[in-house]
N, C-alpha and C positions, 0 to 999 in steps of 0.2 A: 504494500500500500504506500509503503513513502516513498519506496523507489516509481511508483507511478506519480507522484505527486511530485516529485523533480523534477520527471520527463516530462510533465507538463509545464512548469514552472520554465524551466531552461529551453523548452520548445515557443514559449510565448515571450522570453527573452529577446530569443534569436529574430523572431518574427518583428518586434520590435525594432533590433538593432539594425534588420534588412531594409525596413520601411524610410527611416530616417525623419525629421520631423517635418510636419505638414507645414507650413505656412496659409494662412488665414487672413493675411493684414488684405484690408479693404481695396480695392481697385481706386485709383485716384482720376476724379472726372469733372472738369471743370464748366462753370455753368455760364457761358454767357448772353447776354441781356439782347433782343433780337430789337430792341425798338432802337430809335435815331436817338441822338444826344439831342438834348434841348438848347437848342442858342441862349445869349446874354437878352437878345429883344424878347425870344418868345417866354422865357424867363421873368423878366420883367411887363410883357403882357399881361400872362398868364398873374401876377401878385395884383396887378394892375386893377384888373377885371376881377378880382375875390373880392378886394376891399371895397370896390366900386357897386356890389350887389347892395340893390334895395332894399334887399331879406335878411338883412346881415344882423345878426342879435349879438350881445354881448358877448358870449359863448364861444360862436365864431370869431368875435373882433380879438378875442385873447389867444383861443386857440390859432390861430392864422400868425398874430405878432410872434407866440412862441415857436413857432413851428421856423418862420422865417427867420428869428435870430438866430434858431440852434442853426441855421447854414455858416457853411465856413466861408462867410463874407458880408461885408457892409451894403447895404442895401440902398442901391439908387436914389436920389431923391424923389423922383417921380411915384416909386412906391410909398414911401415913406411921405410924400404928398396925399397920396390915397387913403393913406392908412390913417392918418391924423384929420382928414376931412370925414373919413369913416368914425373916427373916436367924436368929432363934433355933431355927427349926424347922430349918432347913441347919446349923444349928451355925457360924456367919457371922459372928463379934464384930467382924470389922473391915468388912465389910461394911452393919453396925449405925452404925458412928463415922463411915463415908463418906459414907451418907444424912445425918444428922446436920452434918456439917460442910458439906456440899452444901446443906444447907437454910440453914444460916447465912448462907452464900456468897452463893445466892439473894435471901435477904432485902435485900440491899444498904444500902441507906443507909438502910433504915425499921429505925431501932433497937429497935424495940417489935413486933414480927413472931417472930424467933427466940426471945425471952423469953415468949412466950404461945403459943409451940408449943411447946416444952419443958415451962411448966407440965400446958398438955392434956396431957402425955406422960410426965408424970413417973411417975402409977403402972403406967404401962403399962414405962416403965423398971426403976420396983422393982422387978416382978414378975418381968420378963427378965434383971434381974441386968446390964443394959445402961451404961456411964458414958457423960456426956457428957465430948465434948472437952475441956471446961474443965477439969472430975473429974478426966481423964486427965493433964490439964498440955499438952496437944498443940497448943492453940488459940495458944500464946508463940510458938511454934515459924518 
């Protein structure tokens, strides 16, 4: 009995050591994206035309500014014109100051970015009755 219990033991050894090990790692296959890149216009359309709906509730005005700041880039003024005529059309003032100080933020360490999007913006601020953060004294803070 144990000498049959060897032979099998040392028969499924061998079996083993004939086989060698299986590899399993996954096939590597890469996936890509079949639609066209979107231009800087259609880009900027496309922000253009969100902010510029009729139907547009609060909801959307915050989800759209967050969505747009998380991009990795400073946003036009032309949106950012939209988007703050969109915050007065809600009746939104502080929603107005957080786009605003969000762009600043953005801008980072290019000093000369937030000063030449404010100027684009300025008569679009007279018009809305909008301050910027400085205006406000909020930028100390």
């Amino acid at each position: 009995m144990f000498s049959a219990l060897i032979r099998v033991s040392a028969a499924g050894i061998r079996n083993l050591a004939r086989t060698g090990p299986q590899c399993t790692a996954p096939l590597v296959s890469r996936c890509y994206s079949h639609a066209k890149a979107e231009t800087d216009e259609e880009f900027d359309a496309r922000w253009v035309t969100y902010f510029s709906k009729p139907s547009l509730d609060d909801w959307e005005l915050r989800k759209g500014v967050n969505t747009l700041i998380g991009y990795d880039l400073v946003p036009e003024p032309k949106i950012l014109d939209s988007a703050l005529r969109a915050c007065r059309r809600l009746n939104d003032l502080a929603s107005a100051v957080r786009i605003l100080e969000a762009v600043k933020d953005k801008s980072g360490p290019h000093k000369e970015i937030y000063p030449y999007l404010i100027q684009e913006l300025r008569p679009t601020l007279m018009e809305l009755g909008i301050s910027t953060p400085e205006e406000l004294g909020i930028d100390k803070v």
